[in-house]
N, C-alpha and C positions, 0 to 999 in steps of 0.2 A: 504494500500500500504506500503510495506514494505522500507528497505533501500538496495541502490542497490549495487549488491555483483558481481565484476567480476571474471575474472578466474581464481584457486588455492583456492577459497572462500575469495577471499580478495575484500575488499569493495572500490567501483574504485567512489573516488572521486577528480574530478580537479581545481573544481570551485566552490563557492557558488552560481553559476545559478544552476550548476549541485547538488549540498548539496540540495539546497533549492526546486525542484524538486518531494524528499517526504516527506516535510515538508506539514504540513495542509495547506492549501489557508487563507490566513488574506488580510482582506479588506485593513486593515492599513499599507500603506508602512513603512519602516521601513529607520531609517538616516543612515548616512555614518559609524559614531562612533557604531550604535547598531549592522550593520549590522557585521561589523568589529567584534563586541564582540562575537556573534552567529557565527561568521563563525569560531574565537577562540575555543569556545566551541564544537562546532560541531566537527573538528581536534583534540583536548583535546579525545572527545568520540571517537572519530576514531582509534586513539594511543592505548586509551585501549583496543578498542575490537580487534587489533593488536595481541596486549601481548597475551589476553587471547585467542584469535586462535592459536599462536605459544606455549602457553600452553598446549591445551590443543591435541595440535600434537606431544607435546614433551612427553605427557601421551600415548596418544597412541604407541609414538613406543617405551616407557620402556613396556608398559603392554606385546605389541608382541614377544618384548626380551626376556621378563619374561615366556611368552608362549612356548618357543622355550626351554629354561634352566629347563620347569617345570618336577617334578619328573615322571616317569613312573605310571599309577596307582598301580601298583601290590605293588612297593615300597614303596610310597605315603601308602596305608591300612596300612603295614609291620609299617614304621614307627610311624602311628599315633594307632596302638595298642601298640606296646611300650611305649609310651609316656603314654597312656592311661591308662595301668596297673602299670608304677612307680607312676602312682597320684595316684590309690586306694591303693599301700603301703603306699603309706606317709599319706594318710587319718586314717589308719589302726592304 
């Protein structure tokens, strides 16, 4: 069981009933203070996989930008023979 992810792919947690949910089952209840530190930690990992979702949505829409600005192929060949034949001069 995974951890659960609501709508936008943002991970929808309000509570540590709800945290604790897809946590393994432990026999051992757990105190006030520990619980306290897990529910820290647990928000700690939530933050991050935050960032790294707004990361890696900030990748995607330079890649698309970048798709948009990319050269024609016709140009794109043109150029990379260019380039390709000043390095066999310089090799020369």
């Amino acid at each position: 069981m995974g951890i659960p992810v609501g709508a936008h792919g943002r991970l929808g947690l309000k509570s540590f009933s709800q945290t604790s949910a897809w946590l393994p089952q432990v026999d051992q209840p757990l105190c006030t203070d520990c619980c306290a530190k897990v529910q820290k930690e647990v928000e700690a990992a939530l933050r991050e996989t935050e960032r790294e979702i707004e990361a890696y949505q900030a990748a995607l829409r330079r890649l698309s930008a970048e798709e948009q600005t990319a050269l024609p192929d016709e140009e794109f060949r043109r150029q990379m023979a260019a380039v390709e034949e000043e390095e066999d001069r310089e090799r020369c």
